[in-house]
Chimera marker file (.cmm) of the C-alpha trace (Angstrom):
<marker_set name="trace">
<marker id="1" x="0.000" y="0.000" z="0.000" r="1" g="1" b="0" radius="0.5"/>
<marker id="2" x="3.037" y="2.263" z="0.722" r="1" g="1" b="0" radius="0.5"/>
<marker id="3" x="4.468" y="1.921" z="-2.508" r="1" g="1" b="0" radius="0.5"/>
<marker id="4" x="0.749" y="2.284" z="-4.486" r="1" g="1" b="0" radius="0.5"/>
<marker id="5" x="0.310" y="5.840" z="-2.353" r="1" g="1" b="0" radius="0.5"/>
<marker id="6" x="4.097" y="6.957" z="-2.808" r="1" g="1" b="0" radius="0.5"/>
<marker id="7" x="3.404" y="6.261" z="-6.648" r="1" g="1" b="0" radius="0.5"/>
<marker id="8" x="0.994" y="9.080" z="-6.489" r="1" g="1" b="0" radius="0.5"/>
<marker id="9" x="1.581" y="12.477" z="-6.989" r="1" g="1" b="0" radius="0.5"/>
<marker id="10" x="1.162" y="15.557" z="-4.601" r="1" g="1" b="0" radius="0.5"/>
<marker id="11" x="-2.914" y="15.623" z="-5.178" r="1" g="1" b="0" radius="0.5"/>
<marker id="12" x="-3.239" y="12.439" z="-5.298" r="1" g="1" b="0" radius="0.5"/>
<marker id="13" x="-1.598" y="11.894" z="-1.754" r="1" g="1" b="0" radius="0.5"/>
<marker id="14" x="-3.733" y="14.430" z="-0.195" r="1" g="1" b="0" radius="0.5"/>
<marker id="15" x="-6.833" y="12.850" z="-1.748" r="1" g="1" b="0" radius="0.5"/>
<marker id="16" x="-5.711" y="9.788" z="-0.135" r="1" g="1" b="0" radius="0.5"/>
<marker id="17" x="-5.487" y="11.687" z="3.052" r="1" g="1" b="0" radius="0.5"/>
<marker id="18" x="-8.998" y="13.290" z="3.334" r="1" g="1" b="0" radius="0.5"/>
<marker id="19" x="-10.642" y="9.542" z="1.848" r="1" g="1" b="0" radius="0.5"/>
<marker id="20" x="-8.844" y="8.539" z="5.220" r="1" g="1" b="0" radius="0.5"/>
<marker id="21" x="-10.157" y="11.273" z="7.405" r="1" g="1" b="0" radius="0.5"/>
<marker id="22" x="-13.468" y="10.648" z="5.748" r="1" g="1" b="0" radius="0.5"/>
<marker id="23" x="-13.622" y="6.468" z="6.544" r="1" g="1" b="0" radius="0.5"/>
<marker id="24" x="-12.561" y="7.202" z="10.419" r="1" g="1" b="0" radius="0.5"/>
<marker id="25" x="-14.803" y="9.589" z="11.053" r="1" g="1" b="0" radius="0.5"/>
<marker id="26" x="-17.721" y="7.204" z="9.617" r="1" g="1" b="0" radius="0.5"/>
<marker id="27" x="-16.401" y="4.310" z="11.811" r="1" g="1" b="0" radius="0.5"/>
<marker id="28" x="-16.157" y="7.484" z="14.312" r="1" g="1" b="0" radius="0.5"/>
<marker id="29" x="-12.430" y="6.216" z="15.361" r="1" g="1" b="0" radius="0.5"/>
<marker id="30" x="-12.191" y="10.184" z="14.870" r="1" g="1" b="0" radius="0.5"/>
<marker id="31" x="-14.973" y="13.023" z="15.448" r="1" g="1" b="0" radius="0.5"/>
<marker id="32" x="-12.430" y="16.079" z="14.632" r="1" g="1" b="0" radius="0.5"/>
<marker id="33" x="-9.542" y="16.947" z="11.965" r="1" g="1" b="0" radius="0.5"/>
<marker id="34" x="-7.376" y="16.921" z="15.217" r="1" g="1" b="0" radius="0.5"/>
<marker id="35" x="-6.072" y="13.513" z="13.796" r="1" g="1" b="0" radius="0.5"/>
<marker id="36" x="-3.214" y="12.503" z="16.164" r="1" g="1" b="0" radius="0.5"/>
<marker id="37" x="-5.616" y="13.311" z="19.642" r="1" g="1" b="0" radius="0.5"/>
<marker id="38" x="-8.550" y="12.072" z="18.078" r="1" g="1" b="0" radius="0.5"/>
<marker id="39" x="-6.825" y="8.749" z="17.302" r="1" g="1" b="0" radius="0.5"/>
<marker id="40" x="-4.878" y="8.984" z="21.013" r="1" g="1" b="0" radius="0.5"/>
<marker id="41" x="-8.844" y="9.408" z="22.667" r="1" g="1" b="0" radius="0.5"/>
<marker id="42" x="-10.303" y="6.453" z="20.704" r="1" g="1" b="0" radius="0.5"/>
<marker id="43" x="-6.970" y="4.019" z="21.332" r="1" g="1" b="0" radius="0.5"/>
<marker id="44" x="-7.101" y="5.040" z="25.182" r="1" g="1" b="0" radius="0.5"/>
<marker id="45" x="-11.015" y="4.696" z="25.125" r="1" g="1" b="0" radius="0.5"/>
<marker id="46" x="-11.094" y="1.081" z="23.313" r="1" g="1" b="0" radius="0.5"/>
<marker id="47" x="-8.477" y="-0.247" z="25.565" r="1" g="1" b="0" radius="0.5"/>
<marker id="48" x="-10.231" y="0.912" z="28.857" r="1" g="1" b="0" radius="0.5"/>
<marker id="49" x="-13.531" y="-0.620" z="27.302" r="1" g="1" b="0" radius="0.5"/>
<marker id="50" x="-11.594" y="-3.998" z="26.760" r="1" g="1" b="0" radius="0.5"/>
<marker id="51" x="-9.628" y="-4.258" z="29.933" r="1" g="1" b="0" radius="0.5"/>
<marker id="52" x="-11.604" y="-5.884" z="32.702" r="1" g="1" b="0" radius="0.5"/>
<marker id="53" x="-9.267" y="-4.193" z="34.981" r="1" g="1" b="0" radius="0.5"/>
<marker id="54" x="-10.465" y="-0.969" z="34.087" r="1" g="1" b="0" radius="0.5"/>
<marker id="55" x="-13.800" y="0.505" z="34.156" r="1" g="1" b="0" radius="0.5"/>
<marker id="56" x="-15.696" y="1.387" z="31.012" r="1" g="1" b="0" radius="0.5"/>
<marker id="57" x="-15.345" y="4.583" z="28.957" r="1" g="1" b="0" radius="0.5"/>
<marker id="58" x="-17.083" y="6.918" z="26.758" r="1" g="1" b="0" radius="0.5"/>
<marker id="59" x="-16.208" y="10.016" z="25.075" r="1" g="1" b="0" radius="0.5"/>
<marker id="60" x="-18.236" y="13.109" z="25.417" r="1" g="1" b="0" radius="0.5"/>
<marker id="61" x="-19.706" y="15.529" z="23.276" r="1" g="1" b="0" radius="0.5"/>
<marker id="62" x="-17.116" y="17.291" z="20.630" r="1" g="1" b="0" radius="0.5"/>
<marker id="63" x="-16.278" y="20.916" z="22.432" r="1" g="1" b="0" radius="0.5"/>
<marker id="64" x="-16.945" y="19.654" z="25.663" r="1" g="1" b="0" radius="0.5"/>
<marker id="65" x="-14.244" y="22.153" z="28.027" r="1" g="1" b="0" radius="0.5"/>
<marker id="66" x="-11.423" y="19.722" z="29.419" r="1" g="1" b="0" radius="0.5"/>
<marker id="67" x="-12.593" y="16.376" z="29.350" r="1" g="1" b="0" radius="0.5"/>
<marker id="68" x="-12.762" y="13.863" z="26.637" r="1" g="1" b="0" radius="0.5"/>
<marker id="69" x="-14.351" y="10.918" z="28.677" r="1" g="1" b="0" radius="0.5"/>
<marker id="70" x="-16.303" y="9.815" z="31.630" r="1" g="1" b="0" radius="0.5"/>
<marker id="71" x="-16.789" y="6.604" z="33.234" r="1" g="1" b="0" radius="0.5"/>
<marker id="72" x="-20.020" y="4.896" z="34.293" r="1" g="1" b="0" radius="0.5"/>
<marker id="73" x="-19.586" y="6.579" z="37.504" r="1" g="1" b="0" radius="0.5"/>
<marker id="74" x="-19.304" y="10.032" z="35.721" r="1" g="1" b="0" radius="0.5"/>
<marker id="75" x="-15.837" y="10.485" z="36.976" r="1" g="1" b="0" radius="0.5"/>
<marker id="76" x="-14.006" y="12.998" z="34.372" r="1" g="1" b="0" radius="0.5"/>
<marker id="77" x="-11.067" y="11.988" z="32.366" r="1" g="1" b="0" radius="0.5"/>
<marker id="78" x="-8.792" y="14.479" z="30.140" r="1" g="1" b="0" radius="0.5"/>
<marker id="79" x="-7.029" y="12.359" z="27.251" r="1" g="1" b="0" radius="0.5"/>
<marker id="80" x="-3.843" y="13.938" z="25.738" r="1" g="1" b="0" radius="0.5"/>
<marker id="81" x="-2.238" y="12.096" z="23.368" r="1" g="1" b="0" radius="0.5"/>
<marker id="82" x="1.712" y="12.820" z="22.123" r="1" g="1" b="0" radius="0.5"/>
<marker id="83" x="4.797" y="11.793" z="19.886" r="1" g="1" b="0" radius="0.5"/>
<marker id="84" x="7.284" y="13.321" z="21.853" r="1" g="1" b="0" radius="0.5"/>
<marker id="85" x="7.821" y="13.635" z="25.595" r="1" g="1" b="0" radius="0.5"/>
<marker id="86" x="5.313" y="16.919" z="26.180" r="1" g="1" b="0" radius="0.5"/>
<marker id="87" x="1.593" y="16.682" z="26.403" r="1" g="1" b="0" radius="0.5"/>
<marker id="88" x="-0.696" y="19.716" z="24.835" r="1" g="1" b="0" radius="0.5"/>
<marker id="89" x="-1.881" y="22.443" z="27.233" r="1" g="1" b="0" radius="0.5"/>
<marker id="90" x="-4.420" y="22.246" z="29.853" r="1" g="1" b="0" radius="0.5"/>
<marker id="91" x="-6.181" y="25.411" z="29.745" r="1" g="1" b="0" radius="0.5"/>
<marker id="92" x="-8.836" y="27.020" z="32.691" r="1" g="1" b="0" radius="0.5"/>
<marker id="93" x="-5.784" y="25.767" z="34.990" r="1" g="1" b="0" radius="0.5"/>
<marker id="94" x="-5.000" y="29.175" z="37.702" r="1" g="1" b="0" radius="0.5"/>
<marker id="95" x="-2.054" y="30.779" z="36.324" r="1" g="1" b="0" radius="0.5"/>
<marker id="96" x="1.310" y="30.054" z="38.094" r="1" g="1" b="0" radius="0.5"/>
<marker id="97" x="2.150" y="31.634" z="41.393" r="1" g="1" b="0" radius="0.5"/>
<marker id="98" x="-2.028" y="32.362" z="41.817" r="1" g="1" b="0" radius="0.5"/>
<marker id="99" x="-3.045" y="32.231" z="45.286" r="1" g="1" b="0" radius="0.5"/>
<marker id="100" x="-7.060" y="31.028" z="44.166" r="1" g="1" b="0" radius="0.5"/>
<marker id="101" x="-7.823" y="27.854" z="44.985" r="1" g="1" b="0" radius="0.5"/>
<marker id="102" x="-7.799" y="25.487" z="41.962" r="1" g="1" b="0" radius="0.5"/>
<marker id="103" x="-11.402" y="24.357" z="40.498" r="1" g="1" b="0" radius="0.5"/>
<marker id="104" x="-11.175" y="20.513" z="40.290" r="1" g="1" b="0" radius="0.5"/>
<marker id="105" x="-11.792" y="20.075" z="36.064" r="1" g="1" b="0" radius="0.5"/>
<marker id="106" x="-11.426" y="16.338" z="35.499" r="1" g="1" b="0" radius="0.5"/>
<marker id="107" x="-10.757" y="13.302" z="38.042" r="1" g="1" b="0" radius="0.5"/>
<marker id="108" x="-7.718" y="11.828" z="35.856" r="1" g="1" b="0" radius="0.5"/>
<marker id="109" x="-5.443" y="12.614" z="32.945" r="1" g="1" b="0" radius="0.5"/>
<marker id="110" x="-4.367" y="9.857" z="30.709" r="1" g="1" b="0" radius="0.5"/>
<marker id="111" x="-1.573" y="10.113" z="28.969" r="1" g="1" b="0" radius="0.5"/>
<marker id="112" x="-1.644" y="8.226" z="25.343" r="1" g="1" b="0" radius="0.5"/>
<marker id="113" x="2.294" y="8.101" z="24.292" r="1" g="1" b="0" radius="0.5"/>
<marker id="114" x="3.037" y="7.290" z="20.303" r="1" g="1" b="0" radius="0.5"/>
<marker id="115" x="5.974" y="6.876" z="18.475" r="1" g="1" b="0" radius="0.5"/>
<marker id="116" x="5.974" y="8.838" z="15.227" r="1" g="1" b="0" radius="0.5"/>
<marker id="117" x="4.291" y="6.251" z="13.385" r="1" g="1" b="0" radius="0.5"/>
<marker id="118" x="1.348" y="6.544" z="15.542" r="1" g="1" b="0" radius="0.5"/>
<marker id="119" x="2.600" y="3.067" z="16.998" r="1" g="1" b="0" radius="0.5"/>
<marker id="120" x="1.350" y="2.971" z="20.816" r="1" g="1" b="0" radius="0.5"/>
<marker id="121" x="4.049" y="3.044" z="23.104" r="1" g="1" b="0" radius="0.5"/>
<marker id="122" x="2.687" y="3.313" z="26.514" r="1" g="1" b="0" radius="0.5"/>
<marker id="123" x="-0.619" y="5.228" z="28.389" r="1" g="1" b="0" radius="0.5"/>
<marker id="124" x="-0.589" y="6.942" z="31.769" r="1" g="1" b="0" radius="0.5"/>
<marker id="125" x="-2.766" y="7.799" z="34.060" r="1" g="1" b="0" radius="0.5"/>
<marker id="126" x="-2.840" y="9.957" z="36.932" r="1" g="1" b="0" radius="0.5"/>
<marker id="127" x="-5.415" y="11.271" z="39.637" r="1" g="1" b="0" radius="0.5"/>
<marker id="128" x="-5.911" y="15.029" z="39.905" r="1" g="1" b="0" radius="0.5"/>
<marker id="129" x="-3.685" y="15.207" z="42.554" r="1" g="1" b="0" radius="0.5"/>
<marker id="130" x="-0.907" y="13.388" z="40.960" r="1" g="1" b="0" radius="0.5"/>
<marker id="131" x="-1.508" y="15.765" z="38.119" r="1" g="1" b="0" radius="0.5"/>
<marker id="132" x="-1.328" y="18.722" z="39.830" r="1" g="1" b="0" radius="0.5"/>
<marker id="133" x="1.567" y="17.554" z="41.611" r="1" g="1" b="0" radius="0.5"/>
<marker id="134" x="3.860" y="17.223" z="38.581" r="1" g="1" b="0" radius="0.5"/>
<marker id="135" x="2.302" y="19.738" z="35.779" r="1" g="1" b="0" radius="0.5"/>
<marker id="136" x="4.884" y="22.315" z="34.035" r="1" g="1" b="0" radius="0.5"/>
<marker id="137" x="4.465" y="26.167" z="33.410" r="1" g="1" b="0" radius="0.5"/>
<marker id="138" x="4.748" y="26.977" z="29.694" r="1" g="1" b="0" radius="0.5"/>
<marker id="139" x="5.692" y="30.369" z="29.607" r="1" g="1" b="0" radius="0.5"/>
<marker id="140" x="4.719" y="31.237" z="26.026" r="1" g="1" b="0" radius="0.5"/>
<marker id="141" x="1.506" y="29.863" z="26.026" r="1" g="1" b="0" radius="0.5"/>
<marker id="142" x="0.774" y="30.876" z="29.804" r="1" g="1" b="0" radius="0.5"/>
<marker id="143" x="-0.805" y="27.551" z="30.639" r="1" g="1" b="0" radius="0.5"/>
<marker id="144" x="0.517" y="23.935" z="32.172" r="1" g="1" b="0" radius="0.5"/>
<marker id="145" x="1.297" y="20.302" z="30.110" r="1" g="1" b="0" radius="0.5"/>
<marker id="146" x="3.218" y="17.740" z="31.623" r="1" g="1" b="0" radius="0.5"/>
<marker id="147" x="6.370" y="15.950" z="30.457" r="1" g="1" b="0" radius="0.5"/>
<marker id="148" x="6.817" y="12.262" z="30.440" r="1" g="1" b="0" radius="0.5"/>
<marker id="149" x="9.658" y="12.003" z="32.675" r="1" g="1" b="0" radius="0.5"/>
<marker id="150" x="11.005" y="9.059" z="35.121" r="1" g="1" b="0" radius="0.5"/>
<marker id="151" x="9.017" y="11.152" z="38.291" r="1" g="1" b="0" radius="0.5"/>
<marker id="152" x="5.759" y="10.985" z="35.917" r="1" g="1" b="0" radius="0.5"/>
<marker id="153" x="6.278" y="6.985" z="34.983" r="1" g="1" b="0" radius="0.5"/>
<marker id="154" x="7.111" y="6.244" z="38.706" r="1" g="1" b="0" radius="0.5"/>
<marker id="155" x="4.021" y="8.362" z="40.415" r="1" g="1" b="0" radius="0.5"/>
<marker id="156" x="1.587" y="7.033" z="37.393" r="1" g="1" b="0" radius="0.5"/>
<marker id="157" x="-0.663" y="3.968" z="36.869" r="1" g="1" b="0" radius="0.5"/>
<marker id="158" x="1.534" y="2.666" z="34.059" r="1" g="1" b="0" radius="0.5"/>
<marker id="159" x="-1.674" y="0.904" z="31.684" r="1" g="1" b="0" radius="0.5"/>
<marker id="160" x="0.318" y="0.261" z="28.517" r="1" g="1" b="0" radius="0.5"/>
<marker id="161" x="4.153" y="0.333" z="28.172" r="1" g="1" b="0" radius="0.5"/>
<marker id="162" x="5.372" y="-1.767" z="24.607" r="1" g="1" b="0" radius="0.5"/>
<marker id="163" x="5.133" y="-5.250" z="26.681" r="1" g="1" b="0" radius="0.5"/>
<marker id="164" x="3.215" y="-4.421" z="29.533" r="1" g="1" b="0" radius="0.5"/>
<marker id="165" x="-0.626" y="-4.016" z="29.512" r="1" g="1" b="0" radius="0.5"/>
<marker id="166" x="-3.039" y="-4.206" z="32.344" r="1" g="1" b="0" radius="0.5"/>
<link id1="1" id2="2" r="1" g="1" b="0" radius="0.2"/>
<link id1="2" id2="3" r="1" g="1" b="0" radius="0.2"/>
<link id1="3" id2="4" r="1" g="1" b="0" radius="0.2"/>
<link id1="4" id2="5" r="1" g="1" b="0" radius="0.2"/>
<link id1="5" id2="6" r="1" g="1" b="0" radius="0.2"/>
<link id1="6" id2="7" r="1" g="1" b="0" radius="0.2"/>
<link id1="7" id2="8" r="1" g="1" b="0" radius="0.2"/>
<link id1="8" id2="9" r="1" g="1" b="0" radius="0.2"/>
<link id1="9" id2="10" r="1" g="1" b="0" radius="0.2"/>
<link id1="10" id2="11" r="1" g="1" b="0" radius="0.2"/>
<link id1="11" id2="12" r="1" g="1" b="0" radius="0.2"/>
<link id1="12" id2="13" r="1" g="1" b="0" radius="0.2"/>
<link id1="13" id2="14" r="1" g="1" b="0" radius="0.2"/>
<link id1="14" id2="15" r="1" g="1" b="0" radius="0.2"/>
<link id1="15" id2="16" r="1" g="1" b="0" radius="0.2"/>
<link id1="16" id2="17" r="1" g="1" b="0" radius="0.2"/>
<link id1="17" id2="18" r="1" g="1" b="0" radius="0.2"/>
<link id1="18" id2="19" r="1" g="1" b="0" radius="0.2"/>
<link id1="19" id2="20" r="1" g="1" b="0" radius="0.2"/>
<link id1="20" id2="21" r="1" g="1" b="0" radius="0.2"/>
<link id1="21" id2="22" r="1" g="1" b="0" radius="0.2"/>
<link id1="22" id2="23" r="1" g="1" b="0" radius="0.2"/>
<link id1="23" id2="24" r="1" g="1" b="0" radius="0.2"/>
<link id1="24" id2="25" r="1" g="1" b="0" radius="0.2"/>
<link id1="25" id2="26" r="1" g="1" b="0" radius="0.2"/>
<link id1="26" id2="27" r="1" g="1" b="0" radius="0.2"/>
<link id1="27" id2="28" r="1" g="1" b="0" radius="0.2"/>
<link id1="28" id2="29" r="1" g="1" b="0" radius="0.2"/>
<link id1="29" id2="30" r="1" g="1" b="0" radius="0.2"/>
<link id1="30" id2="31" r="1" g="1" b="0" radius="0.2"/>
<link id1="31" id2="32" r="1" g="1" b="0" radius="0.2"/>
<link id1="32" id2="33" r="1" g="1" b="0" radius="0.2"/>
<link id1="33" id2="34" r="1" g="1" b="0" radius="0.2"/>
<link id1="34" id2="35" r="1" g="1" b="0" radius="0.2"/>
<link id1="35" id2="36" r="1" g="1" b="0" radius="0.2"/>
<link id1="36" id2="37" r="1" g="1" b="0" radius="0.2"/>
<link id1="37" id2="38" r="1" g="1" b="0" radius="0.2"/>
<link id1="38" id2="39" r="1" g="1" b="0" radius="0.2"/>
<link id1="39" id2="40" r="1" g="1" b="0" radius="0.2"/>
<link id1="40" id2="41" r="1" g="1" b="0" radius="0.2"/>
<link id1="41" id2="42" r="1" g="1" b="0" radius="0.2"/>
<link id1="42" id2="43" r="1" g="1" b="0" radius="0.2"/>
<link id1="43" id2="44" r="1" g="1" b="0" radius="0.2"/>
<link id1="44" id2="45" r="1" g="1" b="0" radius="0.2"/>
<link id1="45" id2="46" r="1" g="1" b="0" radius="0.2"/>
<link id1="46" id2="47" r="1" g="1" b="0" radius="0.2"/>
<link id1="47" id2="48" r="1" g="1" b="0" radius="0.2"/>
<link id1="48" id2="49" r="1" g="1" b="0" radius="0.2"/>
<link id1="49" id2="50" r="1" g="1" b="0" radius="0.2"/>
<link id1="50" id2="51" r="1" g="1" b="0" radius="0.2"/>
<link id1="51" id2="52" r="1" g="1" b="0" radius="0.2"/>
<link id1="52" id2="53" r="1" g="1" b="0" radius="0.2"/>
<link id1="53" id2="54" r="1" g="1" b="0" radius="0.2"/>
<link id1="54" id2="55" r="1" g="1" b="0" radius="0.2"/>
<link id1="55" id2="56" r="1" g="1" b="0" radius="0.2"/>
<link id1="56" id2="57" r="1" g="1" b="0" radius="0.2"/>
<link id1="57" id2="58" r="1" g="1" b="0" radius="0.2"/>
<link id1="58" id2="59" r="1" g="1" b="0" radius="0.2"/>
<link id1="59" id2="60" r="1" g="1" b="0" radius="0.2"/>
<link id1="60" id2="61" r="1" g="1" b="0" radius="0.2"/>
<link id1="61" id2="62" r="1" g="1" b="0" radius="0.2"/>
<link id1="62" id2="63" r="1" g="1" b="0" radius="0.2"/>
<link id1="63" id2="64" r="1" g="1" b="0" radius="0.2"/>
<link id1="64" id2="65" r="1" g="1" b="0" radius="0.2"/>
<link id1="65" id2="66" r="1" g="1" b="0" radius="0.2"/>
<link id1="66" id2="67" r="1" g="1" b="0" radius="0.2"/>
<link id1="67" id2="68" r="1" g="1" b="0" radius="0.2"/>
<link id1="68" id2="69" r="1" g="1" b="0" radius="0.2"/>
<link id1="69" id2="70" r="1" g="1" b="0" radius="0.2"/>
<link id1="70" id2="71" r="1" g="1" b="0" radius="0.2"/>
<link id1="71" id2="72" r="1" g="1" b="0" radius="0.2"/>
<link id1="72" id2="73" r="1" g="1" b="0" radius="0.2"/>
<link id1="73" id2="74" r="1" g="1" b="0" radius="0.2"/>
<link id1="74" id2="75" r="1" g="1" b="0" radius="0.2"/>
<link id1="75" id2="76" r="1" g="1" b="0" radius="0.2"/>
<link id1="76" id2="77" r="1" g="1" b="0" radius="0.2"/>
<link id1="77" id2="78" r="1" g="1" b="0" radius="0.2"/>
<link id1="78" id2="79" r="1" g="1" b="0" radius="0.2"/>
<link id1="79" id2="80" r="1" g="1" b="0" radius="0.2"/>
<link id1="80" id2="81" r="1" g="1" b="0" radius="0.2"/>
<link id1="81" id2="82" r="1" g="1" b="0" radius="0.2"/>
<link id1="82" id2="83" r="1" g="1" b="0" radius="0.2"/>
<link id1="83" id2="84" r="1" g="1" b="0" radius="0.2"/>
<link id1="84" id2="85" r="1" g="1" b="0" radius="0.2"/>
<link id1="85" id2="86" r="1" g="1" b="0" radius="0.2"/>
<link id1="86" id2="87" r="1" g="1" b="0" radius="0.2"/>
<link id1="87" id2="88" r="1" g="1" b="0" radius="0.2"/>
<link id1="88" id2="89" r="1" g="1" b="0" radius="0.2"/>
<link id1="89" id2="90" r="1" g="1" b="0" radius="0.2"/>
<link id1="90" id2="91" r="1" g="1" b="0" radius="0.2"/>
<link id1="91" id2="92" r="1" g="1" b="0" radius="0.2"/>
<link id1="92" id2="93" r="1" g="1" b="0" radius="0.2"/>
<link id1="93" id2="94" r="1" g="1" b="0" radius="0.2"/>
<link id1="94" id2="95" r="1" g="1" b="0" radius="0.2"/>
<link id1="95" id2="96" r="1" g="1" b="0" radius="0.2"/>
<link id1="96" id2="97" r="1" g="1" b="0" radius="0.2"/>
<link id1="97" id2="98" r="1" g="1" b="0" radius="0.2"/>
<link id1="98" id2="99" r="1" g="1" b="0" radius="0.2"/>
<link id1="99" id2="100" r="1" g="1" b="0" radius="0.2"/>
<link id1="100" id2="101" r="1" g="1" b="0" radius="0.2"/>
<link id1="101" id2="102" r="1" g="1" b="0" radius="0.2"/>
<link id1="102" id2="103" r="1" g="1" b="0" radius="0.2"/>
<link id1="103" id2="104" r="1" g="1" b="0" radius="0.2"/>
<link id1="104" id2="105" r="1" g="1" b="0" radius="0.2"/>
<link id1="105" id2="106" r="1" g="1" b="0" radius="0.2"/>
<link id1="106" id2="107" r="1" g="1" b="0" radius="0.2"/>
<link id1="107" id2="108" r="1" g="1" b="0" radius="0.2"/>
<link id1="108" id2="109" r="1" g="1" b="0" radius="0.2"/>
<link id1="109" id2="110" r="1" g="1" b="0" radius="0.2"/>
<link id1="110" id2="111" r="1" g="1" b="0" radius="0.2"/>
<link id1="111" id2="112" r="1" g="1" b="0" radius="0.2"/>
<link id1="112" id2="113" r="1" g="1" b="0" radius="0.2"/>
<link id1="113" id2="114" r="1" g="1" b="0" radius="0.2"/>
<link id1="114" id2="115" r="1" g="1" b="0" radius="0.2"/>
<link id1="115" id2="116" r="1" g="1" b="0" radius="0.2"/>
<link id1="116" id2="117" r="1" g="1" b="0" radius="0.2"/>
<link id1="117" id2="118" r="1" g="1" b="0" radius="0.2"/>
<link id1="118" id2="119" r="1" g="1" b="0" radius="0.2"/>
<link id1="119" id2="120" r="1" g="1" b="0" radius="0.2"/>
<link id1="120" id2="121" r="1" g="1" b="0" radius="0.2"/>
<link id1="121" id2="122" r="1" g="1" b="0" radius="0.2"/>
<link id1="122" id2="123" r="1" g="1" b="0" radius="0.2"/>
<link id1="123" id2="124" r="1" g="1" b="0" radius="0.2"/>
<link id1="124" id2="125" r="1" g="1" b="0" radius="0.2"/>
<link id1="125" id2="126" r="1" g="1" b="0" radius="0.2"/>
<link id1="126" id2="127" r="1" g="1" b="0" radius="0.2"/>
<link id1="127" id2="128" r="1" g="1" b="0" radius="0.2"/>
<link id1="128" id2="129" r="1" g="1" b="0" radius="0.2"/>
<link id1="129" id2="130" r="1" g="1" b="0" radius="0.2"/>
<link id1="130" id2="131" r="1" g="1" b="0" radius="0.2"/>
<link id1="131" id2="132" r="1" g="1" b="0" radius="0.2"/>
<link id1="132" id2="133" r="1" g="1" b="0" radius="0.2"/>
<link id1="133" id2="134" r="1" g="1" b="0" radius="0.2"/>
<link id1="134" id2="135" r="1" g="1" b="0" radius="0.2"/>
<link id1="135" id2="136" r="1" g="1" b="0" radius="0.2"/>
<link id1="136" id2="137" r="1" g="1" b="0" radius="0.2"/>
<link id1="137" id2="138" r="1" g="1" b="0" radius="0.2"/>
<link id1="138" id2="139" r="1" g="1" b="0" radius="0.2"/>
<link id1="139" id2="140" r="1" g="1" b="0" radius="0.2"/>
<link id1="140" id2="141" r="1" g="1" b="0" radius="0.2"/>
<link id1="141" id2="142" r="1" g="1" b="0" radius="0.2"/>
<link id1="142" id2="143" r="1" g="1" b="0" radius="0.2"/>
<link id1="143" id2="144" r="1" g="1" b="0" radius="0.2"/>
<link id1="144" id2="145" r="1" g="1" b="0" radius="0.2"/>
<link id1="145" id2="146" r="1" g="1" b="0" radius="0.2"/>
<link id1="146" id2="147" r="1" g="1" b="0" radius="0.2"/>
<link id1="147" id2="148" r="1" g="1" b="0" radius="0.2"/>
<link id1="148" id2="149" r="1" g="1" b="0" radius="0.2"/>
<link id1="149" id2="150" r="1" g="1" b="0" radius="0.2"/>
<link id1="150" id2="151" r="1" g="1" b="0" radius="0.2"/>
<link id1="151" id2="152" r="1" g="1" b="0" radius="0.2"/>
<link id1="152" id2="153" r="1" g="1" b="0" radius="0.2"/>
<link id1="153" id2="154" r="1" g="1" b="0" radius="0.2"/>
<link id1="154" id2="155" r="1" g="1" b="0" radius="0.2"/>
<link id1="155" id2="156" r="1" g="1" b="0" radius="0.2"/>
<link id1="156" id2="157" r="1" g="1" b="0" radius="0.2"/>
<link id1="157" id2="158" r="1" g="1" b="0" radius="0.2"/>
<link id1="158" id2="159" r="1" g="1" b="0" radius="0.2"/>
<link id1="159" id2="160" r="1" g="1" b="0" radius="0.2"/>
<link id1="160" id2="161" r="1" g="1" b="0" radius="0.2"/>
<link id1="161" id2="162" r="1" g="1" b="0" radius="0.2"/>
<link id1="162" id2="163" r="1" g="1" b="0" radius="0.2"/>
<link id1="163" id2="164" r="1" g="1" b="0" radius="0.2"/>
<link id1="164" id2="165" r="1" g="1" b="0" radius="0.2"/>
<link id1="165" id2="166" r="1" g="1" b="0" radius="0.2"/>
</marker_set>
């Protein structure tokens, strides 16, 4: 198939692209044109949903301010999905050095790790606390992310890592 779509030119690749984007959304694997979190959301929903050892997931409404799933006990997750060792932003957070208390926005944060072939590598997760306990200021965007560093691994429920699932 690699060789077929490399045999294509320019227009032809990006028509491959949107027929793509238009057969995951229809199996709804994707519900945005944010294509790496989108795929991240569904891979971290579908393997709650099939682990026994975790309880059941579904995503919520598109636009739906900092959560991408709840449980059956409406607990709150926020999925963030990456190919490098940074998440994206969490936004609404208080702004570094605030002395407001801190609005509780989700009850855990998984953390959906591929390589840059969209290969899994490993999935996180973390309890608010945990979270808080370990986000990073990002000056230029004046809002938090985490890294995936050895004090993130060793403080979160490790779910996935290459040859070790739940």
């Amino acid at each position: 198939m690699k060789k077929i779509i490399e045999s294509l030119n320019n227009d032809g690749v990006i028509k491959v692209y949107s027929i793509v984007l238009e057969v995951l959304r229809s199996r709804k694997i994707i519900r945005t044109n944010n294509f790496v979190g989108e795929i991240g959301e569904y891979k971290a929903i579908e393997f709650y949903n099939e682990s026994p050892l975790l309880p059941n997931l579904k995503a919520v409404e598109v636009g739906t301010k900092f959560v991408d799933a709840i449980n059956d006990n409406n607990e709150r997750y926020s999925i963030k999905t990456t190919t490098t060792k940074g998440t994206g932003v969490f936004n609404k957070l208080n702004d570094k050095g605030s002395d407001l208390p801190q609005q509780k926005l989700f009850e855990y944060v998984i953390i959906v790790a591929f390589n840059k072939n969209l290969s899994l590598e490993a999935m996180y997760e973390l309890d608010w606390d945990t979270f808080l306990s370990l986000k990073k200021w990002n000056v230029s965007k004046r809002t938090w992310y985490l890294n995936i560093t050895k004090k993130l691994k060793h403080k979160a429920k490790i779910l996935y890592a290459i040859d070790k699932a739940v």
